[in-house]
C-alpha positions as a printed Julia matrix, in Angstrom:
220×3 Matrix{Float64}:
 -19.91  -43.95   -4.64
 -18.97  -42.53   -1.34
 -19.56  -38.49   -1.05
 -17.33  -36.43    1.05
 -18.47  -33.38    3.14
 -16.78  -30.19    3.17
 -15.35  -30.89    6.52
 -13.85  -33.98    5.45
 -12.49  -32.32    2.26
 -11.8   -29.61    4.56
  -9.06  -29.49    7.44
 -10.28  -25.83    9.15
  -8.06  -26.81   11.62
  -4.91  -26.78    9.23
  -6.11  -23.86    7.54
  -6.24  -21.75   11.17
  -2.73  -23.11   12.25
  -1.21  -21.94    8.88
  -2.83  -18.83    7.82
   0.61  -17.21    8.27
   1.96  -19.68    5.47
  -1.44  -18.85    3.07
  -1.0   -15.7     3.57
   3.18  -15.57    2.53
   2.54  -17.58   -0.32
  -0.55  -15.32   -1.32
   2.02  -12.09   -1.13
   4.69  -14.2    -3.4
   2.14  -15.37   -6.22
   0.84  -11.45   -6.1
   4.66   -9.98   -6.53
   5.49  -13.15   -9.31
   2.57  -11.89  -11.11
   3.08   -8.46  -11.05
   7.17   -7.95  -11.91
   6.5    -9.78  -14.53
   3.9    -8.35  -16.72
   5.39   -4.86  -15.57
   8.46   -5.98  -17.27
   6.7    -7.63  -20.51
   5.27   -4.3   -21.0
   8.21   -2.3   -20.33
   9.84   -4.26  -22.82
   6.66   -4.65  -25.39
   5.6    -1.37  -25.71
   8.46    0.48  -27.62
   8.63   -2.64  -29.45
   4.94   -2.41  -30.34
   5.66    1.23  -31.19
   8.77    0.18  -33.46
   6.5    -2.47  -35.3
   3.89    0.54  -36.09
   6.48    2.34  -37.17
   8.19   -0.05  -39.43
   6.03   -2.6   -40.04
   7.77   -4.91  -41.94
   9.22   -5.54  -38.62
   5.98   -6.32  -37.2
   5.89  -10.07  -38.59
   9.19  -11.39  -37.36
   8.58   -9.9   -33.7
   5.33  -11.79  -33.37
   7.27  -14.98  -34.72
  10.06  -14.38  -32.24
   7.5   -13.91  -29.35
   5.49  -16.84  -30.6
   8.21  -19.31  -30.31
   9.38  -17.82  -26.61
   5.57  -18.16  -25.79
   5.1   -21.73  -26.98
   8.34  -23.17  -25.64
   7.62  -25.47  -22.28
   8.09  -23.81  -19.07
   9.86  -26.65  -17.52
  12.58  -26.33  -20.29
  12.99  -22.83  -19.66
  13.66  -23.03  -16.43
  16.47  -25.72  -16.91
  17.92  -23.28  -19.43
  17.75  -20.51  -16.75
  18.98  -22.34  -13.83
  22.36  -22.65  -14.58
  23.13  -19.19  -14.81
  20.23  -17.95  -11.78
  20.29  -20.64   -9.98
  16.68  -21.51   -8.05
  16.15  -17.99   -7.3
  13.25  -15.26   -8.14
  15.3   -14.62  -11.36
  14.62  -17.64  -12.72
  11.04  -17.45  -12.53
  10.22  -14.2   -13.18
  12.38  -14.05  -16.79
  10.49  -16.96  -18.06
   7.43  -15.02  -17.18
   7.9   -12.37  -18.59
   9.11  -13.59  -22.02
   5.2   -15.38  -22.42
   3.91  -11.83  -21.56
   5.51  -11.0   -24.67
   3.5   -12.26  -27.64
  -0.3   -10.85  -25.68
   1.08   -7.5   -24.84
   2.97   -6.8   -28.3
   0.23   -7.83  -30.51
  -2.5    -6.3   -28.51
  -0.43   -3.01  -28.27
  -0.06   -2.6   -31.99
  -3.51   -4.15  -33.17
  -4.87   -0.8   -30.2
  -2.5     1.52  -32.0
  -3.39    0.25  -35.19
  -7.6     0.88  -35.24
  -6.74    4.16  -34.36
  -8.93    5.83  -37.15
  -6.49    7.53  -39.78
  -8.11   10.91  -40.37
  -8.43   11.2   -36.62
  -4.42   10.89  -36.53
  -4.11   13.26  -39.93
  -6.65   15.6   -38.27
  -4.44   15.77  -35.29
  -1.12   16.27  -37.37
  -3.24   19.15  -39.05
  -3.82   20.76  -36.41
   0.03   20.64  -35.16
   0.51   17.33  -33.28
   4.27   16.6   -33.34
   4.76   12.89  -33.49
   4.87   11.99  -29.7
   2.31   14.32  -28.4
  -0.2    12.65  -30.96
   0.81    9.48  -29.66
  -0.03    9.64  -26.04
  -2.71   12.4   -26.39
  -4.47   11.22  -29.29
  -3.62    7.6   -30.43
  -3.11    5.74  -27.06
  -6.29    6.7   -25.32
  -7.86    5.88  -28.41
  -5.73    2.21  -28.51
  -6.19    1.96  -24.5
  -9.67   -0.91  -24.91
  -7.46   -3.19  -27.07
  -4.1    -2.4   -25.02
  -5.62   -3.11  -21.52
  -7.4    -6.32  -23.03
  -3.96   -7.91  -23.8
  -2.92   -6.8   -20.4
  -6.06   -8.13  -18.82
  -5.12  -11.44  -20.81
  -0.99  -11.68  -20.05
  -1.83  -11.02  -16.29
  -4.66  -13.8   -15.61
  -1.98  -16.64  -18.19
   0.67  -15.0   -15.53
  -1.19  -15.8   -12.39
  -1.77  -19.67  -13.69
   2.16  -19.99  -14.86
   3.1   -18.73  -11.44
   1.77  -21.93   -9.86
   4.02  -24.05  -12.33
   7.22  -22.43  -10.68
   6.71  -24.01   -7.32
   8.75  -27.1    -8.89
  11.6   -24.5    -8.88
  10.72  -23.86   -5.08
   9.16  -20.81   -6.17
   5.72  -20.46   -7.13
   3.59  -18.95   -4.48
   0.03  -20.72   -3.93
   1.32  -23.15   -6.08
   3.65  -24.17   -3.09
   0.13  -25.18   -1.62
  -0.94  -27.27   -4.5
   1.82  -28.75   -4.43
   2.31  -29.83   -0.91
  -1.94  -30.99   -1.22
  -1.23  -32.96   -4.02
   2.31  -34.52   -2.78
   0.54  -35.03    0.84
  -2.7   -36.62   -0.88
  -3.98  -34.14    1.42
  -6.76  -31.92   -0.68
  -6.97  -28.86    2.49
  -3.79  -27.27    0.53
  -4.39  -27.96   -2.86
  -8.04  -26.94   -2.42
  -7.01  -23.0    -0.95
  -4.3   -22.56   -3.27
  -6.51  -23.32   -6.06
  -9.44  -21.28   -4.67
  -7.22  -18.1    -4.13
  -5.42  -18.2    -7.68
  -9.14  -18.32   -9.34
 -10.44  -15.41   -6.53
  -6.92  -13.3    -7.05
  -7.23  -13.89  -11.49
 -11.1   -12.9   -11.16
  -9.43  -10.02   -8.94
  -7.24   -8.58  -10.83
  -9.29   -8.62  -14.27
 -11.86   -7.27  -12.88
  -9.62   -4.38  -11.07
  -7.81   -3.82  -14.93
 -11.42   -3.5   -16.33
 -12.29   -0.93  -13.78
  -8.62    0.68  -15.17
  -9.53    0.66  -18.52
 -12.81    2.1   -17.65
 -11.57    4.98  -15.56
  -8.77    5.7   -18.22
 -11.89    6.08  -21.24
 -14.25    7.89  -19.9
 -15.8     8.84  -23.19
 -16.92    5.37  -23.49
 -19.47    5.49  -20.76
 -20.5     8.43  -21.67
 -21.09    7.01  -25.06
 -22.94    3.97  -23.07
């Protein structure tokens, strides 16, 4: 069995030549990733709050989610071209519906541990409804609500490479081209950055989550 180097698996000179091209496609997979988990939350988190609040409603939203989240992405996509044609739109709505089911159920199950007497003792001691919420009950929810956030953004950054068969996609233009090509110099730095930006961007949500409880590492 024949073993390649990394300068035969490597084309340096392709990669110094197009660095303008890595770098475009870098910016696009960043601003596919991050429109659309802004939007899933924009949209998940007064849901989440209406499922706390009735929760018999809490069942059917997670089913509703669940099917949008386990439907192909190639089918949505044929569903959303004839009506956005192969533009932005139609990648970033598909997106952000499979944020849906993470950042909803995350949200609520965060809201949800929030201990009860710390919620009563807060009501006691005159807490209207709102101000509990974001100065009692989300800090307390923000571990379990940045964890589905941490989650929906790294499943994000992998479905953005799938849109490049909608001429979208980012540094999954790259794989794509590699893998068309049979040439790996592509496929190989597309690949590398998506892992490097995911490891990235969890990491700099962690550090998020960290700075927004500090009682935690104090409690550490």
């Amino acid at each position: 069995m024949t073993r390649l180097s990394l300068a035969q698996v490597l084309d340096w000179s392709w990669m110094s030549s197009n660095l303008d091209t890595i770098w475009e496609q870098f910016q696009e997979h960043v601003i596919l990733t991050i429109l659309p988990v802004t939007f899933g939350f924009l949209i998940a988190f007064p849901l989440a709050l209406v499922a706390v609040r009735w929760p018999r409603l809490y069942s059917p939203l997670l089913g509703m989610t669940g099917v949008l989240f386990s439907i192909p992405t190639l089918a949505l996509f044929v569903v959303m071209i004839p009506f956005t044609g192969l533009s932005r739109a139609t990648a970033i709505i598909p997106l952000t519906l499979y944020t849906l089911l993470i950042l909803i159920r995350n949200t609520v199950e965060g809201l949800a541990s929030v201990p009860r007497d710390v919620s009563e003792s807060a009501e006691a001691m005159g807490y209207r409804r709102t101000r509990r919420l974001f100065k009692i009950e989300l800090p307390l929810a923000m571990p379990v609500i940045v964890a589905g956030l941490r989650i929906a953004t790294v499943n994000t950054i992998a479905y953005v490479a799938i849109t490049s068969l909608i001429g979208q996609g980012g540094l999954g233009q790259l794989m794509l081209d590699g893998f068309q090509r049979q040439f790996p110099t592509p496929l190989i730095v597309g690949l590398t950055l998506a892992v490097a930006f995911a490891v990235a961007a969890d990491l700099g949500l962690l550090s998020i989550e960290r700075a927004l409880t500090p009682w935690k590492r104090a409690r550490s």
